[in-house]
N, C-alpha and C positions, 0 to 999 in steps of 0.2 A: 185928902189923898196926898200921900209925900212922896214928895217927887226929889233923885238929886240930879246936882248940880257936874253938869259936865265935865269939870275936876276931878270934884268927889270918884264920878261913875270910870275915869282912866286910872283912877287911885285903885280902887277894886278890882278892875281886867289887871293892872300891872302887879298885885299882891295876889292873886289866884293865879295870873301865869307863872309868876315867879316859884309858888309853890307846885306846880306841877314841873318845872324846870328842873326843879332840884330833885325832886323824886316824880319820875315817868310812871303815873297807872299802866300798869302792860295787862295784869288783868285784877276780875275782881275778886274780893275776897268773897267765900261760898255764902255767906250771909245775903251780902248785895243782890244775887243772884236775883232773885226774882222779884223781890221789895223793890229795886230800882224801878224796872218796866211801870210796874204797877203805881207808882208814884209818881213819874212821866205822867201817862195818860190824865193823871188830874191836876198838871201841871206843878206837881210840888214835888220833883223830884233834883238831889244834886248829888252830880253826877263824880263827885270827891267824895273819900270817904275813906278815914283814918286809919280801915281794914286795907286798903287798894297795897300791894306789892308795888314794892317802889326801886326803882333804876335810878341810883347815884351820879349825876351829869361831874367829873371831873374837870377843872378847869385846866388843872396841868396837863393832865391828857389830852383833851383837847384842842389848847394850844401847839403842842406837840404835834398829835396827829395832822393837825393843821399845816406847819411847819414841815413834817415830810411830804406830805402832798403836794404842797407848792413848790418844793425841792425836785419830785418827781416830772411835775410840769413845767417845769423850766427846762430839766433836763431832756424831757424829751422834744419839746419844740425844739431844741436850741441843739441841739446833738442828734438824736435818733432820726424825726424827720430830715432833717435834711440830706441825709446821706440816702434814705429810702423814695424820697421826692424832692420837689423844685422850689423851692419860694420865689424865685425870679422869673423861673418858666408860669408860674401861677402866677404871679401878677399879672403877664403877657393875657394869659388866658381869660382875667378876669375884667381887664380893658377892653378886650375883643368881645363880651358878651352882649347883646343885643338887647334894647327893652324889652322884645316880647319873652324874652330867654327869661328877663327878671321879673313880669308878671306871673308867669305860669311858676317861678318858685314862692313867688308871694303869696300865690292862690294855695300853694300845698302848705306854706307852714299857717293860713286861714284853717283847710281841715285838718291839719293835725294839733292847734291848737282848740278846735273845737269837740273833737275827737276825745284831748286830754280831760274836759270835765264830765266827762260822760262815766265815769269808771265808781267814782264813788253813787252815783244812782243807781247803778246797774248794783252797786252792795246796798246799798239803803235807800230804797223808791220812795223816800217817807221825805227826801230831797229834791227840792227843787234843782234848775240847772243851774242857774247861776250860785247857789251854795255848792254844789258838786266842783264847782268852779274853786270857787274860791277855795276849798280846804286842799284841792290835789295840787293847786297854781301856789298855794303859799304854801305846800309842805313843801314843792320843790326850789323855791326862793330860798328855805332857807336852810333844805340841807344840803341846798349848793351855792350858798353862801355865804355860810356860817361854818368856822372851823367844828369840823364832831358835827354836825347840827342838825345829826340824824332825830337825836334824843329829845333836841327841841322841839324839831320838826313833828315827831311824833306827839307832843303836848298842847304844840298849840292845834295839829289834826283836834284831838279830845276835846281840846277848848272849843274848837269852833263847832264839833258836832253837838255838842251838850248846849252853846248857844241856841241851836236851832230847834230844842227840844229832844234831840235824839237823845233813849236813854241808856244810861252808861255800859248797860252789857251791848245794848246793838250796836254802840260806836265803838267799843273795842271790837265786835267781831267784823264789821265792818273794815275798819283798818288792817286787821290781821288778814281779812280775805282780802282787799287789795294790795298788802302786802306778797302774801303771797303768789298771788295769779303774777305778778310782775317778775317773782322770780322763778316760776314754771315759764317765762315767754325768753327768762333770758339762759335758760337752762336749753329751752327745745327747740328756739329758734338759730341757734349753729349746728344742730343736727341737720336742721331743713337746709345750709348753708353750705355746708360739706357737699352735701345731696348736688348741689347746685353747681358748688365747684367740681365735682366730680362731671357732671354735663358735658362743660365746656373744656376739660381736663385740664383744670389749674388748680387741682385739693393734692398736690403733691406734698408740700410742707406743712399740711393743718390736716391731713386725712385720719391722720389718729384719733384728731376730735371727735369724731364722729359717733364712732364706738366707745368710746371712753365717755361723752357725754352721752350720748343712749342709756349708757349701765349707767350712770349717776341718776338722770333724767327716772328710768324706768324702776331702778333704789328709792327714790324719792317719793314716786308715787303709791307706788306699791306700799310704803310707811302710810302715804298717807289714807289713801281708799281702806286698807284693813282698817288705822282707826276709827276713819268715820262709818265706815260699816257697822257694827256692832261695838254696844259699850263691851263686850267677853275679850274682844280683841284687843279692844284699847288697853283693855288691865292686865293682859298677858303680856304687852308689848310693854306697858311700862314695868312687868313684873323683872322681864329681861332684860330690862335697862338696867334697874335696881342689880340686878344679877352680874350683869356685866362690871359694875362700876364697882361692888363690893372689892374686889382687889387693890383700884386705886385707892378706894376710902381710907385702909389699912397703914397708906403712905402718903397721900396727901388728904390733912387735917380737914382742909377747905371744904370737901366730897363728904367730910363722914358723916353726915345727916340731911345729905341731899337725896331726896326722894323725887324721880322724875316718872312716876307710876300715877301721883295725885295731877300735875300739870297735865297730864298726856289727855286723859278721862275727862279732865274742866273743859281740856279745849275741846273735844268730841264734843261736848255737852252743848259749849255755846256757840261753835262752829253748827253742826250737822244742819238747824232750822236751814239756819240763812242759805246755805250751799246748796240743799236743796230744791230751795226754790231761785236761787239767782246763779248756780252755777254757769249757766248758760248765756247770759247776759252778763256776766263777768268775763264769760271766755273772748264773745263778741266785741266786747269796748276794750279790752287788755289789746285782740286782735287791731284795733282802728286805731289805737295809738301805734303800735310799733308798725303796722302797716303803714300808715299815713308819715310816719316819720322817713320808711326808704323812700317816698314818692318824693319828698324833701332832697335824698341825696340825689337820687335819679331823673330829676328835674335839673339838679344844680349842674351833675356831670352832665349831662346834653347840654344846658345852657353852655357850658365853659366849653368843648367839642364843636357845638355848632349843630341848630336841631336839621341845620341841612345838609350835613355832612354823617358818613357815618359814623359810628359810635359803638362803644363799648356795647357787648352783648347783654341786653337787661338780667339774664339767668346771673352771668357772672358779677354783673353789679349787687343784685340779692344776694348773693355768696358770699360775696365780701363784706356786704353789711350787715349778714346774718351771723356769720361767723364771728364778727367782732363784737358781737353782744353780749358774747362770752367776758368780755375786761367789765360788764355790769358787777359780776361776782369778784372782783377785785378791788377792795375794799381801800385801795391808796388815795385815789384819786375821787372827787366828788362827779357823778355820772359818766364814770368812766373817761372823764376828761384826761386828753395823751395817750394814756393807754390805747383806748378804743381805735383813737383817731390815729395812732400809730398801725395798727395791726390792719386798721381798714385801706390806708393807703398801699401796705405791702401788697395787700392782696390783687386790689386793683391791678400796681403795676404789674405783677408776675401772670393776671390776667390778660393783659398785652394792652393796658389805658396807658396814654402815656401819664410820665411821671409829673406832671407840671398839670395835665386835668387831672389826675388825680390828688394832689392837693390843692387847687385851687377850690375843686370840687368838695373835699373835706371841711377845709375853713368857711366855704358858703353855707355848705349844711351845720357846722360845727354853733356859728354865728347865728343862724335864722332860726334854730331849734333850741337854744340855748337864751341870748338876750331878749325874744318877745316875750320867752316865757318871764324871767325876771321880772320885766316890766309887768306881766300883765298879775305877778303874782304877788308885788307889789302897790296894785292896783286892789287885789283881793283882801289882802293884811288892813288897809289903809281904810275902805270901805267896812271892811268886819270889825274891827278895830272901833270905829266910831260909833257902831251901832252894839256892840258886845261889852265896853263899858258899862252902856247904861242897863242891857240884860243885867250882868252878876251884880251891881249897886243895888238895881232892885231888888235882885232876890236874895243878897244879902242884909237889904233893910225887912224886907220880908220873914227872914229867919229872928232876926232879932225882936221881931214884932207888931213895925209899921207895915204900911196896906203899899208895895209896890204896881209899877207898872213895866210893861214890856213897851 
């Protein structure tokens, strides 16, 4: 039996990651389609395949993009918050907190990181929790830690799911469905926010959101539910796509043989299974993460206030936090970082929190929601990482024609 050598086996993870780095599978080619699954189940399936549509990772770009983001957050800590909150009235606030003020925040970012590995099960039940863990904890390490690192994020998601045997159509529908559910939560939850500021009458400056994200919110699904309703739809819808874009085509070259009638249909295909049977337990875990995260700021804001004093209206606290889930679709800043955190403290203050809990209250949420995760997703990389060398060695001495082992 040939076994390799723990070298060897990081030689292989870093030559297989490296080629999904460069070119991201986003989906697969129609061949793959059902050959994969069925090659899975007898454990000889890989989940790479020379057919896979490939996303180009730019290094310039992403140094760049990198480079503005960090631009962005600078300037907004260093400029925008302080003119809309306190940093010195928050330090006041954040001395004054009491141990039990900072167990009861401890206890919330416990469930909402427990919360956060729940979401890839709820797409792929065929996952244990602790690997649900680790692909959603180290996608977010590293597309919020790595300039662009969405596109990597996205490869080593693949790589870890194909590690576990998932096979390659369920782990891209997989991904694509917890992709997506995340940005149905960050689409519908400043509707519910508006709602909320509207309650307590402080949706004066953001009321527009409301109806404007509704129509995008209610545009978005309505795409979606026709597709996966019927494949007749899906090929009208993409027939209208094609229809529409024929005028660009004409002037930009880029377009003239882009066909968005065959994508639309593929996804129907290998979306409809899974959604039907996990949409509901997608809706549930998307719900316990973004839940479980306000209980994090509205923990932190009491702490910083005083849980025996009064306090910020909990409606208005959801409003501001719901509302600001909107800067997720804001594509500068890695998880909304600045952005978010700017729009959430206006909100606060114009809801009558003062300006000093209301950022002190931000940076406790900002910090407890943000660095456990690193760690902990750093903890996932570091664990999968040692044990996923030696999967692709073996199944790459396997392919060549020695007898591996997992």
């Amino acid at each position: 039996m040939h076994r390799t050598s723990g070298r060897d086996a990081y030689l292989h993870l870093a030559q297989w990651l490296g080629g999904e780095i460069r070119g991201v599978g986003v989906w697969q080619a129609r061949g793959m389609r059902d050959h994969a699954d069925a090659a899975s189940s007898e454990g000889g399936e890989n989940s790479q395949d020379s057919d896979v549509p490939r996303a180009t990772l730019d290094p310039r770009k992403s140094i760049a993009l990198g480079a503005l983001g960090l631009g962005v957050i600078v300037l907004i800590f260093w400029q925008v918050i302080p003119q809309i909150g306190s940093y010195s009235d928050a330090v006041e606030s954040l001395q004054s907190m009491s141990w039990i003020a900072v167990v009861i925040i401890a206890v919330t970012v416990i469930v909402y990181l427990a919360m956060y590995g729940l979401i890839f099960m709820a797409a792929e039940p065929r996952l244990r929790y602790w690997q649900s863990q680790q692909v959603k904890q180290a996608s977010f390490t590293i597309s919020n830690g790595v300039p662009a690192g969405g596109a990597v994020g996205l490869a080593v998601q693949f790589g870890m799911l194909a590690s576990y045997k998932i096979p390659a159509t369920s782990a891209t529908a997989a991904i694509t469905a917890v992709s997506l559910w995340s940005t149905f939560a960050s689409l519908g939850f400043p509707i519910l926010g508006v709602l909320a500021l509207t309650v307590v009458g402080a949706a004066d400056g953001v009321a527009w959101m409301g109806p404007v994200g509704l129509g995008i919110l209610i545009l978005v699904l309505a795409v979606f539910v026709s597709i996966m309703r019927s494949q007749g739809l899906a090929e009208r819808l993409g027939a209208w796509g094609n229809a529409a874009l024929t005028p660009l085509a004409r002037r930009i070259r880029r377009l003239k043989d882009l066909d968005v009638a065959a994508p639309i249909v593929k996804f129907r295909r290998e979306m409809y299974d899974l959604l039907a049977r996990r949409w509901v337990w997608l809706t549930l875990a998307q719900l316990g993460i973004t839940g479980s995260q306000f209980l994090i700021l509205f923990a932190a804001l009491r702490g910083v206030e005083g849980w025996d004093q009064p306090g910020t209206n909990p409606i208005a606290a959801f409003g501001a936090f719901a509302v600001s889930q909107i800067m997720l679709m804001v594509p500068i800043t890695p998880g909304g970082l600045g952005t978010m955190d700017a729009l959430m403290i206006q909100l606060l203050v114009s809801s009558g929190t003062d300006k000093g809990a209301a950022t002190a209250a931000d940076l406790v949420w900002r910090a407890t929601s943000y660095v456990p995760q690193i760690v902990v997703g750093l903890i996932a990389l570091i664990t999968w990482y040692r044990r996923a060398g030696r999967v692709f060695a073996n199944r790459s001495v396997g392919a060549d024609g020695g007898e591996g082992t997992d």
